[in-house]
N, C-alpha and C positions, 0 to 999 in steps of 0.2 A: 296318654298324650292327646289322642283323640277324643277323649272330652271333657279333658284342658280346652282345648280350643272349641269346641261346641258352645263351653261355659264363657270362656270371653267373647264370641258372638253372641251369646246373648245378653250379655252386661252391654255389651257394645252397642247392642239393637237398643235396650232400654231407656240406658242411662244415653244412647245417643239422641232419642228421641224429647227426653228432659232436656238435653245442653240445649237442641236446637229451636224447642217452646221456650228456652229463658232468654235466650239468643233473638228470638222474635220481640217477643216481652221488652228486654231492652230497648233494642232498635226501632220498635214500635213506639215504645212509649219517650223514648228521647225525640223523637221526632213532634210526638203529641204535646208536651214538656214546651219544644220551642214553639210550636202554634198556641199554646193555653198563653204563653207569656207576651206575646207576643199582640197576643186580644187584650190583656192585662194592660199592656203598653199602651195601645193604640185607644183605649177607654180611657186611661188616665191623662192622655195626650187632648183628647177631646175636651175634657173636664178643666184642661188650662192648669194641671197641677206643674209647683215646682218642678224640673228636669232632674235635679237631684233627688229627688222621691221618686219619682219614675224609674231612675236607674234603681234605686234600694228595690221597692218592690219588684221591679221586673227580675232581678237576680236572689232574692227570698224566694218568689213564685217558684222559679225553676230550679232552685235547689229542694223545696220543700216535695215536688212532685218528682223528682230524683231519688229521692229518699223512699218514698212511696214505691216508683219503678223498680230499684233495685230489689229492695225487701221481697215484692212478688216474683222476684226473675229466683232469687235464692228459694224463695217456696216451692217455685214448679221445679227445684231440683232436689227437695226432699228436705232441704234444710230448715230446723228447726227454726223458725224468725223470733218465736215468743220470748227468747232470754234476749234477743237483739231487742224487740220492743222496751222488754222491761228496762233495760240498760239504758236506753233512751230516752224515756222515762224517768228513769233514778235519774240519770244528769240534767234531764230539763226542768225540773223539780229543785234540786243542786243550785244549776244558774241562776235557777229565780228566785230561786232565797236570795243567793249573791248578789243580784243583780236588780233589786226590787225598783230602785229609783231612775233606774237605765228605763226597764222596763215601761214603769208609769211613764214616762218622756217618748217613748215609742208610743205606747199608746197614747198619748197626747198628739202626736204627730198622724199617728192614723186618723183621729178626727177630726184632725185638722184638714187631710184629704177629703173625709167626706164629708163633713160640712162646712168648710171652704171660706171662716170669719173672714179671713183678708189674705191677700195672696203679694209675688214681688211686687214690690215699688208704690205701696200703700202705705201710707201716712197713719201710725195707729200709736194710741196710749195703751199700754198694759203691763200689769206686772210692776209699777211705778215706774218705769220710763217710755220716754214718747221720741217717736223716731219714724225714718220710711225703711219698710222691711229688705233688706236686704237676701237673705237667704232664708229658706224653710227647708232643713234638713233633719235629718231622722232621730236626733236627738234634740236640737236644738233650735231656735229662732236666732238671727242676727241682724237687728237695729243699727243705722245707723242715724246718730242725731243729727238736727241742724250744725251744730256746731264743728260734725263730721269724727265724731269719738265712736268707735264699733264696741255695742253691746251685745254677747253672747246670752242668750237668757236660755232655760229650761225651759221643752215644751211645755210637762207638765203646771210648772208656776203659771207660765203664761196664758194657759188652757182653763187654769183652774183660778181664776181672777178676772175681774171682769174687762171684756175687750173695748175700747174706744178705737170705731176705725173710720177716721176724716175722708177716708178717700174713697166713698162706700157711694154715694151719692156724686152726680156730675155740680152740681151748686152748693151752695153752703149760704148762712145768713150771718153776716158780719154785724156785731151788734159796738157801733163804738159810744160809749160816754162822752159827756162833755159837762163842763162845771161853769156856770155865768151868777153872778150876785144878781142880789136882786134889784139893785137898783138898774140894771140893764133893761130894754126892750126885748119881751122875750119873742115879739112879733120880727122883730129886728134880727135876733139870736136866726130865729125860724128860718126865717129867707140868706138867710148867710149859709145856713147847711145847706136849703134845696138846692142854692146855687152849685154848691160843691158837688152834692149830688149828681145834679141835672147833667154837669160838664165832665163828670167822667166816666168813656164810651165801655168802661169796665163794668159798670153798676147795671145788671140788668131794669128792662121796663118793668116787666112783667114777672113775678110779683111785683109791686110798684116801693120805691124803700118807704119806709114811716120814719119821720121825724117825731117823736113824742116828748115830753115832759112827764120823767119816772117819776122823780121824788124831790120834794121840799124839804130840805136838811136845813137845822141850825144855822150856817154859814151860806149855802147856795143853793140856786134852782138850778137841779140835775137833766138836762137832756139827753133823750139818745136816739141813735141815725141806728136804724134796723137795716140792711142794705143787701141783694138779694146777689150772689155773685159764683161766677162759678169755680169752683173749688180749688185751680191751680193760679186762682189770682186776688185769692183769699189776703197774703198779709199783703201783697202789693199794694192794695185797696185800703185796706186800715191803717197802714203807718201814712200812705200820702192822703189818705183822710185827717189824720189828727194833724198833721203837719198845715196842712189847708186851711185847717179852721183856725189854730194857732194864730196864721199871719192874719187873716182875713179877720177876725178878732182884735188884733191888735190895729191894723187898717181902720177898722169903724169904732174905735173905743168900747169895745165889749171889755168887761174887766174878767178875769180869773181868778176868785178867790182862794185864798188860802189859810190855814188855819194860824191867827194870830191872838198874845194873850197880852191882855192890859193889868195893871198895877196901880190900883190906887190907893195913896195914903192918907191916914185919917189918925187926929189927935183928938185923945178923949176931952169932951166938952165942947169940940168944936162944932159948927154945923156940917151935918151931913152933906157932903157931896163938894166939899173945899178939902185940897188936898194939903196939909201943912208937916209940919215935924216938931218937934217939943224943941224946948231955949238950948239943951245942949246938943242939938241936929239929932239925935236919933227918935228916928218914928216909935210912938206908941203903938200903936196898932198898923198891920197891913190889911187890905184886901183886894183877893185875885179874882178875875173874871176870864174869861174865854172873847173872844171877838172873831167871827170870820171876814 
């Protein structure tokens, strides 16, 4: 009986001094767990990432370092870890077979975190549709359009296509068209835009906008207002731009061409360029031309 009890003080001493190192171990490393996440946090915070990604990663961080923690608390108690690794292992191997496409979206999302194409409330094309970013969460982006339709897209699609992001820059260059015949003044044309120009306190000075004369088309001489503006008064500017030129156009007789097609008839024998028809009205010959 007497050493019966010898022998459970000394399991007692051993194995007591195991509980109280895993016991450490734990409480130690929970405690280290919430300051490691908590830097995680406060970095990602700084970096201006989504809030919803901040929350993912900061409860990944400190589950993954929990998992770490405990594994070493069960070692320092003699417990084998290595079939627990393996197991852990065999399943995360498992899931990601299962789960290939989750994944690539995760990671799509991760570098979306660290290299930061465009972040909420940015105006971007990608993936074929264009909208202002709504959410960047852990699987997915969510656009919403102007016309206020919410599109869920895959990070990965969207990651892996090329990004247009409008809101990237404080100014933008509004490039608008304008179409005048040629019988118009195009000196005339000219001072009609600068005025437009000049008088809207939207149109920066500086870059200064350029009126130019693109292209000579068949039907019309194409001008266009290059116009230096900053970014959140982008279509303001182009729609009461074309609208402007419109009246003011219409104001000074600028004409607007448009694509029109002529029809002339021609009877054989006749002279060229008299349009007649043969003695039982129907025409012998047609011919079509274009006209702008």
């Amino acid at each position: 009986m007497e050493g019966l009890v010898m022998r459970l003080q000394e399991l007692a001493a051993f194995y007591g001094i195991k509980i109280l190192a895993a016991a450490v171990i734990l409480v130690v490393g929970r405690w280290a767990a919430k300051g490691i996440t908590k830097i995680t946090q406060g970095f990602l915070t700084r970096g201006k990432v989504d809030p919803t990604i901040i929350s993912f990663a900061e409860h990944l961080t400190y589950v993954a370092l929990m998992v770490f923690i405990v594994l070493a608390a069960l070692a320092q108690l003699g417990i084998q870890t290595t079939s627990f690794i393996a197991v852990i292992g065999a399943a995360g191997l498992a899931i990601g077979l299962a789960l290939q496409g989750s994944l690539a979206n995760f990671a799509a999302g991760f570098l979306m975190i660290i290299f930061k194409p465009f972040k909420a409330g940015d105006y971007i094309e990608g993936a074929g549709v264009a909208g202002t970013v709504d959410k960047i969460q852990v699987f997915t982006t969510t656009l919403k359009t102007p016309d206020n339709k919410l599109v869920i897209i895959p990070n990965a699609k969207i990651m892996g296509d090329n990004i247009v992001n409008y809101s990237a820059h404080e100014t933008r260059r509004a490039d608008m068209p304008f179409r005048v015949s040629y019988q118009d003044d195009i000196d005339q044309v000219r001072r009609i835009l600068r005025n437009i120009v000049d008088n809207d306190h939207r149109i920066l000075k500086d870059p200064q906008a350029m009126i130019i004369i693109k292209t000579l088309t068949d039907s019309s001489v194409d001008f266009e207002v290059r116009a230096w503006v900053k970014t959140a008064d982008y279509w303001g500017v182009y729609f009461d731009t074309v609208e402007k030129a419109k009246r003011q156009f219409d104001a000074n007789g600028v004409s607007v061409p448009f694509p029109q097609r002529g029809v002339h008839i021609y009877r054989h024998g006749a002279d060229r360029g008299q349009g007649s028809v043969a003695e039982d009205g129907i025409p012998t010959a047609l011919g079509v031309s274009d006209a702008g």
